[in-house]
PQR file of N, CA, C, O and H, with PARSE charges and radii, in Angstrom:
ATOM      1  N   UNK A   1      24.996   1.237 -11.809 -0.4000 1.5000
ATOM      2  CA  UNK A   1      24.688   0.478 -10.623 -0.0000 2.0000
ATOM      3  C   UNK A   1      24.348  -0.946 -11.050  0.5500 1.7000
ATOM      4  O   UNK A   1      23.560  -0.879 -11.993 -0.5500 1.4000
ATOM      5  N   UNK A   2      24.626  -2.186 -10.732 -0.4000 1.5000
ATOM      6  CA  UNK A   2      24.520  -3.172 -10.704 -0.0000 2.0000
ATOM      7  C   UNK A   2      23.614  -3.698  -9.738  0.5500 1.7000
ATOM      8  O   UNK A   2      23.146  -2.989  -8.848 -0.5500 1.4000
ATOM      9  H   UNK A   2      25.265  -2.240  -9.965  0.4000 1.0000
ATOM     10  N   UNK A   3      23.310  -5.064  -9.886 -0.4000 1.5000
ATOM     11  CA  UNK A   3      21.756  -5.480  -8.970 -0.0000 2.0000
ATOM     12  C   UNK A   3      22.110  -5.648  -8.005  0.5500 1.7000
ATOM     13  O   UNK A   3      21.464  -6.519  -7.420 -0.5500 1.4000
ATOM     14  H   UNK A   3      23.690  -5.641 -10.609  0.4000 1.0000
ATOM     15  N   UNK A   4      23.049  -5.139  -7.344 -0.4000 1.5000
ATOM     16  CA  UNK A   4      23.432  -5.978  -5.420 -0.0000 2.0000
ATOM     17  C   UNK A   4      22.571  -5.208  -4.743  0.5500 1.7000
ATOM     18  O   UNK A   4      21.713  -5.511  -3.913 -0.5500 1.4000
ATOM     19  H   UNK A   4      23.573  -4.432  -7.818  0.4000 1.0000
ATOM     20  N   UNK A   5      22.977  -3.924  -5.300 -0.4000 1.5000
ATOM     21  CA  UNK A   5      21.998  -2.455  -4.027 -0.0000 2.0000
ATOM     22  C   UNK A   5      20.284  -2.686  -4.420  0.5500 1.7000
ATOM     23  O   UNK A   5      19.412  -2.248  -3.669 -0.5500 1.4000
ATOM     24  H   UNK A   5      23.673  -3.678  -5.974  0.4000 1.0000
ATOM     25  N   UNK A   6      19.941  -3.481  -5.782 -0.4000 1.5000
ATOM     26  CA  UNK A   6      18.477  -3.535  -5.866 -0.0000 2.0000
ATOM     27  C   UNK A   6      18.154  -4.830  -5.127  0.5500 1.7000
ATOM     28  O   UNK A   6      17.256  -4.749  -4.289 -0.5500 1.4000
ATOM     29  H   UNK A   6      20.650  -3.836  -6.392  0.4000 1.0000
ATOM     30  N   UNK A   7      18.663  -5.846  -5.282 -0.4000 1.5000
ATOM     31  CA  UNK A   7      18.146  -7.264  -4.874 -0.0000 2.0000
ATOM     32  C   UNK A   7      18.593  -6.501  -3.200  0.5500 1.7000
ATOM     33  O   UNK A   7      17.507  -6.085  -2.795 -0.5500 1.4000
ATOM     34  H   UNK A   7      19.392  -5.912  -5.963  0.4000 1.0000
ATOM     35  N   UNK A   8      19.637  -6.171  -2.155 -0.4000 1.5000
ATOM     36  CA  UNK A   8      19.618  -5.879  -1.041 -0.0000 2.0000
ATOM     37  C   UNK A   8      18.015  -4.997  -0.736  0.5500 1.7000
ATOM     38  O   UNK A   8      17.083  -5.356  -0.017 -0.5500 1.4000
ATOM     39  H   UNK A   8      20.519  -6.509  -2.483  0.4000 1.0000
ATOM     40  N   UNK A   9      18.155  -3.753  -1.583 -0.4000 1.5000
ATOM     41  CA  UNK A   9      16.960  -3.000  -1.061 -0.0000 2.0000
ATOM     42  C   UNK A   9      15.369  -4.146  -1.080  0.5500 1.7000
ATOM     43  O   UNK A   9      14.420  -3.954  -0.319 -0.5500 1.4000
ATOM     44  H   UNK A   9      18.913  -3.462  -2.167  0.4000 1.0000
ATOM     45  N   UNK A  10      15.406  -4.868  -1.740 -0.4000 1.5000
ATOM     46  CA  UNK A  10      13.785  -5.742  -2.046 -0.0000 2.0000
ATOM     47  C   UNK A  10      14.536  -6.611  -1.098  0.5500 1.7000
ATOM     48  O   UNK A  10      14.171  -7.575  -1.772 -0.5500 1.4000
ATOM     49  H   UNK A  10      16.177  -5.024  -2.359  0.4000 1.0000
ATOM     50  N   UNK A  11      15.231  -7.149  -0.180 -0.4000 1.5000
ATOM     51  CA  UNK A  11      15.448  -8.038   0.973 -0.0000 2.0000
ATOM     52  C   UNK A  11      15.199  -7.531   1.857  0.5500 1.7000
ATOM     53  O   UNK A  11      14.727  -8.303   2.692 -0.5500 1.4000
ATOM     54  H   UNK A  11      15.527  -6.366   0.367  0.4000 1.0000
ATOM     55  N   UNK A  12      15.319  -5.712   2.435 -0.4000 1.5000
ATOM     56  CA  UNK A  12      15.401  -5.549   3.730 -0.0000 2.0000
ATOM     57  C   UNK A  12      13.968  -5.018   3.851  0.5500 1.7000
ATOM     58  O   UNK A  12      13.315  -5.212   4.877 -0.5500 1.4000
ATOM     59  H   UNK A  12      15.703  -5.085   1.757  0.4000 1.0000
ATOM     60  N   UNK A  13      13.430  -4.273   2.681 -0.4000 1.5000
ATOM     61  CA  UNK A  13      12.002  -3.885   2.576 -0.0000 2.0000
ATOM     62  C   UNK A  13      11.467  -4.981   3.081  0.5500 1.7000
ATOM     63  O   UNK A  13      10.864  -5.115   4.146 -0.5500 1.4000
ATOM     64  H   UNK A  13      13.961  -4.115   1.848  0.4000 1.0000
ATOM     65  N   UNK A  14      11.693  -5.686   2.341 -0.4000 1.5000
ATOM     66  CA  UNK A  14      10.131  -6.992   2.213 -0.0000 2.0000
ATOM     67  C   UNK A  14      10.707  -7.427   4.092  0.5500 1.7000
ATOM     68  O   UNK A  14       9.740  -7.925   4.669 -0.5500 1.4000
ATOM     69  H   UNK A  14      12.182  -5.577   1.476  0.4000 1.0000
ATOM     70  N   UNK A  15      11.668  -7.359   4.816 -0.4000 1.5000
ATOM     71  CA  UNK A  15      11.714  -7.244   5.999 -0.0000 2.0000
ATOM     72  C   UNK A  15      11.292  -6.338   6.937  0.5500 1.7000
ATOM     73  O   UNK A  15      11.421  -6.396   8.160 -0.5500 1.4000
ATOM     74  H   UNK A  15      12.453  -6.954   4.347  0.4000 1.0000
ATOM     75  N   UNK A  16      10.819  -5.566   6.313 -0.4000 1.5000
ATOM     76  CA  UNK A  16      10.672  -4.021   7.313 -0.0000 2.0000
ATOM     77  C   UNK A  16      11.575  -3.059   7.864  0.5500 1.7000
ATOM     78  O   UNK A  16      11.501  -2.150   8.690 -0.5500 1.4000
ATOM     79  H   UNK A  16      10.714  -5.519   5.320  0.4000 1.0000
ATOM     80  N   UNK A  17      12.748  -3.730   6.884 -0.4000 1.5000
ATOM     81  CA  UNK A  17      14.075  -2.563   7.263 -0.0000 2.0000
ATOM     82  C   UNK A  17      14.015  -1.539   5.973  0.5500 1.7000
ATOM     83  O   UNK A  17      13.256  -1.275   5.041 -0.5500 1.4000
ATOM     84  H   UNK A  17      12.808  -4.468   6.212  0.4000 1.0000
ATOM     85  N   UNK A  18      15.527  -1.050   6.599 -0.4000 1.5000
ATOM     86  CA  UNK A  18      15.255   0.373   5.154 -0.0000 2.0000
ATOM     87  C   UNK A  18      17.213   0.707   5.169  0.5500 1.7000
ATOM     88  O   UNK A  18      17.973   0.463   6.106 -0.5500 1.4000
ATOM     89  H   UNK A  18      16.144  -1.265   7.357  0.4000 1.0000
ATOM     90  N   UNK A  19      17.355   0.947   4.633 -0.4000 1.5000
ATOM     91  CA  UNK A  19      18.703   0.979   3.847 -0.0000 2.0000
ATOM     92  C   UNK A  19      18.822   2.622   3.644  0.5500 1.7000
ATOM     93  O   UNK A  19      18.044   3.339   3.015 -0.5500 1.4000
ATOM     94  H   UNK A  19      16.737   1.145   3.872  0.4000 1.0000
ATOM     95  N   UNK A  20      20.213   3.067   4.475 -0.4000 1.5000
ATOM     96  CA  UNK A  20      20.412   4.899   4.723 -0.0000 2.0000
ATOM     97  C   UNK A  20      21.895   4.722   3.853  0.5500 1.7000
ATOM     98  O   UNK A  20      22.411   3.697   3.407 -0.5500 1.4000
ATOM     99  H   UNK A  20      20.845   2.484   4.986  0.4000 1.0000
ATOM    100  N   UNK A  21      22.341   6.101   3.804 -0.4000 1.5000
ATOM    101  CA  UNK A  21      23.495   6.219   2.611 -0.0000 2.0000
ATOM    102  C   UNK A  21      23.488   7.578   3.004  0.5500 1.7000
ATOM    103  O   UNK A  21      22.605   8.431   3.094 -0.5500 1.4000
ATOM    104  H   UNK A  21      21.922   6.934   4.166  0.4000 1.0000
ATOM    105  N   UNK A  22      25.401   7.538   3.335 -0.4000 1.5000
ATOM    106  CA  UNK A  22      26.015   8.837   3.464 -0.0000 2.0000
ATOM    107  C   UNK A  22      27.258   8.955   3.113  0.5500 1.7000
ATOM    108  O   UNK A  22      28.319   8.471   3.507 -0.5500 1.4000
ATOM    109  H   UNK A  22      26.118   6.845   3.263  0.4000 1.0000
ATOM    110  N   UNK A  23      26.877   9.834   2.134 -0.4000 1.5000
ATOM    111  CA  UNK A  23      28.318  10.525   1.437 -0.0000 2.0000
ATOM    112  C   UNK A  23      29.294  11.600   1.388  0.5500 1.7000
ATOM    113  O   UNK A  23      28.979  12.776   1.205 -0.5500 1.4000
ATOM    114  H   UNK A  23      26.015  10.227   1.814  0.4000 1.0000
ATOM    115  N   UNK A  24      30.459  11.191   1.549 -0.4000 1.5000
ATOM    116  CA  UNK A  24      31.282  12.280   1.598 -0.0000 2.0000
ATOM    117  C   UNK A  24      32.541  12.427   0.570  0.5500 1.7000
ATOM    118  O   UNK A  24      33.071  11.426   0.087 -0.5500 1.4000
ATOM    119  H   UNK A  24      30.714  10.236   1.697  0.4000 1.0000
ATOM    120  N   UNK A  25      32.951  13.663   0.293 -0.4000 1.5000
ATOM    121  CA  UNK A  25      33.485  13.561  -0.810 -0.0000 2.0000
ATOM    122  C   UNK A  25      35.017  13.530  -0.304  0.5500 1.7000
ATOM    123  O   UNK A  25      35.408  14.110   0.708 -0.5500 1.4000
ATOM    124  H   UNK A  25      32.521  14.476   0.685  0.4000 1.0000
ATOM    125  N   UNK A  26      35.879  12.705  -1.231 -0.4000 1.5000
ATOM    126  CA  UNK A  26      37.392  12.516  -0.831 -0.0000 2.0000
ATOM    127  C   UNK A  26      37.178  11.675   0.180  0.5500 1.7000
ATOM    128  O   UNK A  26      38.141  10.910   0.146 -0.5500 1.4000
ATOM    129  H   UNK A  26      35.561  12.234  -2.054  0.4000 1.0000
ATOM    130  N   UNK A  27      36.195  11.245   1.419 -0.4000 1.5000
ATOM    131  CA  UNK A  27      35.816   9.674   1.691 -0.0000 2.0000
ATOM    132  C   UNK A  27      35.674   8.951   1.692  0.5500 1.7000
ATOM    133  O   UNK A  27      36.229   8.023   2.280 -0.5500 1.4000
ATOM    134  H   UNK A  27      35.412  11.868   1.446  0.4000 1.0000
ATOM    135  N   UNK A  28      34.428   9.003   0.696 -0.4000 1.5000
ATOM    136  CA  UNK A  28      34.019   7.537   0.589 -0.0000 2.0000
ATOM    137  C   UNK A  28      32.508   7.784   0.998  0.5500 1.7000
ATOM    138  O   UNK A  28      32.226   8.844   1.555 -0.5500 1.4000
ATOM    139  H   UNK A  28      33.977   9.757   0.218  0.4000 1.0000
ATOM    140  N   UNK A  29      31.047   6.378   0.612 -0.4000 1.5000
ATOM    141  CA  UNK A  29      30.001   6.371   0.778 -0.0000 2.0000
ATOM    142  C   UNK A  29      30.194   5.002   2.054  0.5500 1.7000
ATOM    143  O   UNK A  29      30.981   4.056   2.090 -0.5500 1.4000
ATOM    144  H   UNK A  29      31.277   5.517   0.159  0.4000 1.0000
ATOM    145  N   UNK A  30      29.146   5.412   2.952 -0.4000 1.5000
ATOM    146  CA  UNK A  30      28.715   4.157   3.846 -0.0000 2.0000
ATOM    147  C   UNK A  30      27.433   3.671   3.689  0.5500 1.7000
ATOM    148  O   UNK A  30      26.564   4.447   4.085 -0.5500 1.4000
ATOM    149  H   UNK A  30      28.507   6.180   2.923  0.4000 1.0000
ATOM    150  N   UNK A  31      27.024   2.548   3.199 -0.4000 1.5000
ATOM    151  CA  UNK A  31      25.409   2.050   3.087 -0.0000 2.0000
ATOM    152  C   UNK A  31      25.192   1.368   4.831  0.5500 1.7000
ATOM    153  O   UNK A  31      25.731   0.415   5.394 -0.5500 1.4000
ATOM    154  H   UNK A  31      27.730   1.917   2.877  0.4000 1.0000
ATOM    155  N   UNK A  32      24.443   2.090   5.161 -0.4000 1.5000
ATOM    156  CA  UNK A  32      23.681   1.007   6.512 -0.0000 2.0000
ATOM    157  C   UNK A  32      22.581   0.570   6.466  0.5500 1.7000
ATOM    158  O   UNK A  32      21.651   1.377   6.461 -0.5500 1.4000
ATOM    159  H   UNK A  32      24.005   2.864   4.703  0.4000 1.0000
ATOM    160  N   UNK A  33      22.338  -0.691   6.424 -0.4000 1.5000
ATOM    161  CA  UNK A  33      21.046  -1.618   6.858 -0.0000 2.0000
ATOM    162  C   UNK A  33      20.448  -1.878   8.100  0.5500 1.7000
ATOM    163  O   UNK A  33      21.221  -2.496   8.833 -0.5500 1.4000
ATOM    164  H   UNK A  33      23.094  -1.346   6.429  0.4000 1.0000
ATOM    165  N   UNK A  34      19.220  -1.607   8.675 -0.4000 1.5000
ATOM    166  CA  UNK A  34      19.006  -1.930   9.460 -0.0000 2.0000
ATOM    167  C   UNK A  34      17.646  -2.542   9.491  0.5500 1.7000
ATOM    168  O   UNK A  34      16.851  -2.296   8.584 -0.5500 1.4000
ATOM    169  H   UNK A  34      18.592  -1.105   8.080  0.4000 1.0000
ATOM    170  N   UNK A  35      17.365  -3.252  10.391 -0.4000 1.5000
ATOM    171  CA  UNK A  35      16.458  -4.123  10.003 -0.0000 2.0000
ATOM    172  C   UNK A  35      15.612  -4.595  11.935  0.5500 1.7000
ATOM    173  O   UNK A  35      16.086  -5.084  12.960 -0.5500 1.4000
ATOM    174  H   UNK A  35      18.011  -3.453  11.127  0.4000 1.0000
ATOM    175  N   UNK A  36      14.191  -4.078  11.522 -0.4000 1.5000
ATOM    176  CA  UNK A  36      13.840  -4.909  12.808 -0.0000 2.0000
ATOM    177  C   UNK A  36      14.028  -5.848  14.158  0.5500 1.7000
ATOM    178  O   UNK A  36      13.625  -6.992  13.950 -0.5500 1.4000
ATOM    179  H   UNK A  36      13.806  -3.680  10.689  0.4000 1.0000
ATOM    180  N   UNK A  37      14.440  -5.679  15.222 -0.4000 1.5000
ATOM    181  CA  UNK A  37      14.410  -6.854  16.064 -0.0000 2.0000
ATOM    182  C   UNK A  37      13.262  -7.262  16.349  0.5500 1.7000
ATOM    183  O   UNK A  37      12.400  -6.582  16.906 -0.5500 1.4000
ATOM    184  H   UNK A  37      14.767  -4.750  15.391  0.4000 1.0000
ATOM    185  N   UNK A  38      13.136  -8.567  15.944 -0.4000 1.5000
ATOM    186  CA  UNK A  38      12.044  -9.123  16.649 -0.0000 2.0000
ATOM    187  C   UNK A  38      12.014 -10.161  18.036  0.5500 1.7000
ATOM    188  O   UNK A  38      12.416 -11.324  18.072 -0.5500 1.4000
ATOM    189  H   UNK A  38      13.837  -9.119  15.492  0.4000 1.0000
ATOM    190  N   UNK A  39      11.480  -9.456  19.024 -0.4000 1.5000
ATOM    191  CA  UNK A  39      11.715 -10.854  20.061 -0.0000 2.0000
ATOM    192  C   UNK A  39      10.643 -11.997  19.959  0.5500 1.7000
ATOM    193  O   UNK A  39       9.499 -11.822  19.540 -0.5500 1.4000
ATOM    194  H   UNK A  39      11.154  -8.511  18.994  0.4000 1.0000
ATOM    195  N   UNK A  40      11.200 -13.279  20.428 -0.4000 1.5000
ATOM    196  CA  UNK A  40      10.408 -14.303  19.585 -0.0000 2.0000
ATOM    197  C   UNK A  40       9.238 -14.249  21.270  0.5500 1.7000
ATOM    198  O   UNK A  40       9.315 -13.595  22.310 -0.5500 1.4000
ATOM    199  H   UNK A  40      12.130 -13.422  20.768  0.4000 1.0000
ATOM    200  N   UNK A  41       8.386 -15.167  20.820 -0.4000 1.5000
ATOM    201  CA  UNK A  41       7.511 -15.417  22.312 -0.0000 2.0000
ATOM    202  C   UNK A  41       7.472 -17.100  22.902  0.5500 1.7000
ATOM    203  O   UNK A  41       7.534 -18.108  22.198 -0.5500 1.4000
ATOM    204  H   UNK A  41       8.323 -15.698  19.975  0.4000 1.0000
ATOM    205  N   UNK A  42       7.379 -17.048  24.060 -0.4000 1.5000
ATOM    206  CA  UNK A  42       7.472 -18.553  24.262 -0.0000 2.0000
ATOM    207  C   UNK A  42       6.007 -19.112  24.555  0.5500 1.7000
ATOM    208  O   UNK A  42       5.833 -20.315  24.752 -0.5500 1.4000
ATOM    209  H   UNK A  42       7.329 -16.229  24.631  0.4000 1.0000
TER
END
């Protein structure tokens, strides 16, 4: 593994997101990020 999936995971953490992973075989893996909405206030 190379640093993309570590430097991504310490970006979405330190955001309050979290990073899911599903694998299938003869598929392929999908990484999803998701990450907080925040609505702003006026």
């Amino acid at each position: 593994m190379g640093l993309g999936l570590s430097i991504c995971c310490s970006f979405v953490e330190a955001h309050g997101g979290r990073i899911t992973v599903t694998s299938k075989v003869g598929k392929g893996t999908t990484f999803n990020i998701l990450l907080p909405h925040l609505i702003a206030q006026a």
